[in-house]
C-alpha positions as CSV (number, residue, x, y, z in Angstrom):
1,X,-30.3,-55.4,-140.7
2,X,-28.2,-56.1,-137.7
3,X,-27.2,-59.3,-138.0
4,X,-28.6,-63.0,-139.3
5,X,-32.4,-62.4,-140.4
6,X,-34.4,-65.2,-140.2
7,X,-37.3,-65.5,-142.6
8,X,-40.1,-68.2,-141.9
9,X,-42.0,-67.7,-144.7
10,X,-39.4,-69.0,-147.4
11,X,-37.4,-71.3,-144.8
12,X,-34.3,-68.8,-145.7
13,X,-31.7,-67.3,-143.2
14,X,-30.0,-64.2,-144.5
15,X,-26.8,-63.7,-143.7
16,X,-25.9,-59.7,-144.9
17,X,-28.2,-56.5,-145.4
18,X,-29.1,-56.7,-149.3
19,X,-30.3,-60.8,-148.6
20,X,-28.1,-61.8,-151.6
21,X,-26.2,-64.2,-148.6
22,X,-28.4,-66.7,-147.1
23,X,-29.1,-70.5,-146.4
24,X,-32.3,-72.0,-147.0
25,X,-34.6,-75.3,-147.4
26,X,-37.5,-74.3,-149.1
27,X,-37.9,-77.4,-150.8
28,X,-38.1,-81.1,-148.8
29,X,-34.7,-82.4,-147.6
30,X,-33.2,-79.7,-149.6
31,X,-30.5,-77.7,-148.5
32,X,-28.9,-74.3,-150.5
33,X,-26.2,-72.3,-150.0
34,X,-26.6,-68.8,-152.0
35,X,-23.2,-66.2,-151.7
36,X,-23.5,-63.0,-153.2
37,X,-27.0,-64.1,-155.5
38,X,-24.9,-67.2,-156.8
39,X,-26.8,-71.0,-155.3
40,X,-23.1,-71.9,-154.3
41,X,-24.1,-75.4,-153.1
42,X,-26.9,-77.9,-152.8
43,X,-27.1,-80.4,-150.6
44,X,-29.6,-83.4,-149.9
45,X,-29.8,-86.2,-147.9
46,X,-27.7,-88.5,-150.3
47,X,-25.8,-86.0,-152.0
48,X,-23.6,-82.2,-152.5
49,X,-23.3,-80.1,-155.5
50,X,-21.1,-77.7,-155.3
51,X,-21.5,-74.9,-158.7
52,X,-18.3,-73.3,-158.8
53,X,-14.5,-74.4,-158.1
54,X,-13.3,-76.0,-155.6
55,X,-9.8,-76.1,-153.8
56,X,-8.2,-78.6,-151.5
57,X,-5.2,-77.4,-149.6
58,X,-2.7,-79.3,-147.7
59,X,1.0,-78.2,-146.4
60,X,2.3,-82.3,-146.7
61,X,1.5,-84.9,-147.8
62,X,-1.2,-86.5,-146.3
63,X,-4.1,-88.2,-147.9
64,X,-6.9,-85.4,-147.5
65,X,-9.0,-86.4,-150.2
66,X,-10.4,-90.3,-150.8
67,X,-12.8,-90.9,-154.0
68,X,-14.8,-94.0,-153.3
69,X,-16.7,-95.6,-155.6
């Protein structure tokens, strides 16, 4: 492969030559965001999951991050 692959079959861009890299919406309103095999993020219209860690990083100490309920 030599560079982004996009398959319209499964709605899936690969990003890298073994296809373990990739975005895709193969469901409605559905977005997924697969690194190395792993669904690293989902996102929909009203929400994101992300499945694995998460870091913030700031060099002060500004407010970067707001939680609103």
């Amino acid at each position: 492969m030599a560079g982004i692959e996009i398959d319209g079959v499964n709605n899936k861009i690969d990003l890298d030559d073994d296809k373990d890299t990739s975005i895709s919406a193969n469901v409605d309103d559905t977005l997924l965001v697969e690194v190395g095999g792993n669904t690293l993020a989902t996102i929909t219209s009203t929400s994101v999951a992300i499945n694995d860690g998460t870091t913030i990083t700031t060099d002060d100490n500004t407010d970067t991050l707001s939680l609103i309920s």
